[in-house]
N, C-alpha and C positions, 0 to 999 in steps of 0.2 A: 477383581474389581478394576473397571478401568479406570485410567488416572485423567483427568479434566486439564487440559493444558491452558488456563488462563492466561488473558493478557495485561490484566492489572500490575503483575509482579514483573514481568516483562517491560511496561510501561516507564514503570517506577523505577525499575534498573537504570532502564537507558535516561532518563530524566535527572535523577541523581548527577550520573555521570556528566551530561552536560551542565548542569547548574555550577561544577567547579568551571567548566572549559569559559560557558557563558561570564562568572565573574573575572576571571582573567583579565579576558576582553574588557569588559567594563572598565578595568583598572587599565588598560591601555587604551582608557579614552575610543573605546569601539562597542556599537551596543550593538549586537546581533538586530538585527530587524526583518521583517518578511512584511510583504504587501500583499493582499486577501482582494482578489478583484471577484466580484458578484454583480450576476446580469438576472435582475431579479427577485422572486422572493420564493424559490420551490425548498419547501419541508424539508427536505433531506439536505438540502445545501446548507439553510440554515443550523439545522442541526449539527452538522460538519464544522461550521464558523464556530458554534459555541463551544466545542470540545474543544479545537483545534486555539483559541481565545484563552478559554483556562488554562494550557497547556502552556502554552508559550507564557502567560502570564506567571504561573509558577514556577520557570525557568529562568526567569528575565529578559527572555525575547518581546523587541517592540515592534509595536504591530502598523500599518498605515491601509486603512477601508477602503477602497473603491468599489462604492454600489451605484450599479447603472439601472434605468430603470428594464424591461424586459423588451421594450421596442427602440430600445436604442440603437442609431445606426453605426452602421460600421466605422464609419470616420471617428465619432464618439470613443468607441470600445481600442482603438489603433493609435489611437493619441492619450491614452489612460494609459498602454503598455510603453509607451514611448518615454511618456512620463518615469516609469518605473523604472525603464534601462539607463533614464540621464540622470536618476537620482541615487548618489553615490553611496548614500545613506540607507539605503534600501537594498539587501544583500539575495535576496530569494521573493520568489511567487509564487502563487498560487490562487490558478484561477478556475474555479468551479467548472465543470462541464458535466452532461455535453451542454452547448448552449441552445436557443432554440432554433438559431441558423448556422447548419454545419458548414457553413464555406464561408463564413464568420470567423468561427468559430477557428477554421484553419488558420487562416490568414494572421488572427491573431496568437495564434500557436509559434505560430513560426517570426512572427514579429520580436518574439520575444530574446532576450540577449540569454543566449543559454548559458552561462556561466550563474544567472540566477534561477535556473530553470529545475526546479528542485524536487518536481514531480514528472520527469519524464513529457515537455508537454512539447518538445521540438523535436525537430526529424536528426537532427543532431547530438540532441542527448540520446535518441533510441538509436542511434547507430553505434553510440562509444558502448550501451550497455550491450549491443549484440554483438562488437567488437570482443569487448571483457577487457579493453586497454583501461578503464581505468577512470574517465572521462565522461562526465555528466551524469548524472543521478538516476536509481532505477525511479519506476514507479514507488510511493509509497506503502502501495497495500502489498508488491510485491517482494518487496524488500522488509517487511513486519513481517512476512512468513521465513525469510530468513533466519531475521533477529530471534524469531519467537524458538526457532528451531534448535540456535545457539544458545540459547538460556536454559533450554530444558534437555541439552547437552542431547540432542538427537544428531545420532551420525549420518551425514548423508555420503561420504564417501562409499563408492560400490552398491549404493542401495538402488531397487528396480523403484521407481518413482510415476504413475502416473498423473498426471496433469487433466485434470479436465477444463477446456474451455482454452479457447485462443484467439482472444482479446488483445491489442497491444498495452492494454491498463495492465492486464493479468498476467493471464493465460502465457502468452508468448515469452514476455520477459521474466516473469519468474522461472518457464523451463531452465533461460539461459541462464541464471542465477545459480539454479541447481547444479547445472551442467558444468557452473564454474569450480563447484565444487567435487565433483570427480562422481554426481551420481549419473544413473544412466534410466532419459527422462523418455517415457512415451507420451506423445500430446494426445488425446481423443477430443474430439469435437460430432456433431449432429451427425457428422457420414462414416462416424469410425462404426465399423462392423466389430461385433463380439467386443463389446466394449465391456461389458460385466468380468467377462473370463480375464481381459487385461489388466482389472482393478483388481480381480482377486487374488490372481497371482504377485500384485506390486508388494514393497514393502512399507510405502508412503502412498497415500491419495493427496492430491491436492483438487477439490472441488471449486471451481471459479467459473462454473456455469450461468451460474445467475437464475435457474431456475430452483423452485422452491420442492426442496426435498426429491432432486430426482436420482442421487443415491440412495439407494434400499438394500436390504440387508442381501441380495442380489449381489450385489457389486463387493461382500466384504466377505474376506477370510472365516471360515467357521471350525473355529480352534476352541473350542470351552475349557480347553483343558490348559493350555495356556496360550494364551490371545498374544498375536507379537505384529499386528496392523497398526499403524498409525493414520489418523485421517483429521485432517487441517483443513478446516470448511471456513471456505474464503468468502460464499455469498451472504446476501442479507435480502430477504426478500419479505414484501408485508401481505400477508393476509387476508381476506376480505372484514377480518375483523380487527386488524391493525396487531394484530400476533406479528413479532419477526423470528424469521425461522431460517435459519440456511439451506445448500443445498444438498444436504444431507439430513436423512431421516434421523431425528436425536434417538431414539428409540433402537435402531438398529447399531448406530455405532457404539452407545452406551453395550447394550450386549455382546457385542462381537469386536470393537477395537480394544486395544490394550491401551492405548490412549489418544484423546481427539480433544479440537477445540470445540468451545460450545457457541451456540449465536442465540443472544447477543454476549459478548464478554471477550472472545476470545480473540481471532487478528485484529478484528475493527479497534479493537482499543489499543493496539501498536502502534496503527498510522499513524496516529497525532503525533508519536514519540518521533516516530521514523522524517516524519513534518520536520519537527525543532532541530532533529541531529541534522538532517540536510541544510536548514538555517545556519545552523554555528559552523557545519564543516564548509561553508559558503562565504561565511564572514571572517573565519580561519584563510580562504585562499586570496581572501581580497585583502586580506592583513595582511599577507604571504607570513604567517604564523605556525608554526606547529608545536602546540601547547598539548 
């Protein structure tokens, strides 16, 4: 039977742990805090703020709102980040994307003082994560597939790992993640040929395609006898009947992996964790603290 790798207890780990780090600080007169910018009001963002609210809220991370409306102009959106970099009070950010003007969208990526950059959203924090010095923050969703891996004590040293999808959210920076850890990663993306034989051969899939269900049981190990595939479904995709399903068929990995995440339940519920820990280890540097 395969084993269900949730992300609740994953969650909860990492939550716990910063809740001592988070009161420390408090008692040193430091509240962790992160600033939540939104351009708009799209479902999925929303829904993102209210995990990402209760999270921090049960950690004792304080929060500060900036909602712009969805035609706001760039001067607007540029002096809201400005704001955030002069406000000393203000440790990390996090700002919704994509937005609905990509060179907007840049400009204020990169506006941003990367020392609070806590989602990967400047060309300077993805350079220290492709570096592996040590410097600026992965993505969050890429960095919960670490975490998650670390909890449920999955070795990744030596293991064949492929990736699908090569995203700079995803895809890209979690290979290097892996790679940091001494696996050895294949990327596939829309032009890789014999892309099924690559996945079946791996010892870890990592799905981050973004399409719905396009691993099939095609793509996965067929051991009945003893099942020893792992597969970590990083999409979230909706339905035409508002079903969310990953990019992996549940059906197929349920039969054939020895254990996988499920969607919904599984990475997505890390982020928010991965969220708060890059808050506090942020408020940690601007304390110059190591609690």
């Amino acid at each position: 039977m395969s084993q269900i790798l949730k992300g609740a207890p994953v969650a909860a780990a990492i939550s716990e742990e910063l809740k001592i780090k988070c009161q420390k600080l408090i008692e040193q007169g430091i509240t962790p805090k992160a600033a939540i910018v939104r351009v708009g009001e799209r479902p999925d963002d929303l829904s993102y703020e209210r995990a990402a609210l209760k999270r921090f809220d049960s950690i004792g991370i304080a929060v500060s709102r900036f909602i712009l409306p969805e035609n706001c102009t760039e001067a607007e959106l540029l002096d809201t980040i400005d704001r955030i970099n002069n406000d000393d009070s203000i440790h990390s950010c996090l700002m919704f994307r994509p937005l609905p003007d990509k060179a907007m969208e840049k400009k204020a990526s990169e506006r941003l003082d990367p020392r609070k950059d806590i989602d990967c959203m400047t060309d300077i924090s993805l350079a220290g994560v492709f570096a592996g010095n040590g410097s600026g923050y992965p993505p969050c969703t890429a960095q919960a597939v670490i975490e998650l891996c670390d909890h449920y004590g999955i070795e990744l040293e030596g293991k064949n790992v492929a990736v699908i999808g090569r995203s700079l959210v995803i895809g890209r920076p979690v290979s290097m993640l892996l790679q940091r850890r001494n696996a050895t990663v294949t990327m596939c993306h829309t032009r890789t040929r014999n892309m099924q034989d690559i996945c079946q051969r791996s010892d870890i899939i990592v799905a981050a395609a973004g399409k719905a269900k396009l691993v099939t049981e095609d793509y996965l190990k067929h051991d009945e006898n003893a099942p020893s595939q792992i597969v970590i479904d990083v999409g979230v995709n909706v339905l035409s009947d508002g079903t969310l399903v990953g990019d992996v068929d549940s059906e197929a990995e349920e039969r054939w992996a020895a254990s996988y995440t499920p969607v919904p339940g599984g990475v997505g519920s890390v982020t928010t964790a991965v969220l708060a820990k890059h808050t506090v280890m942020a408020a940690l540097s601007s304390a110059g603290s190591r609690l």
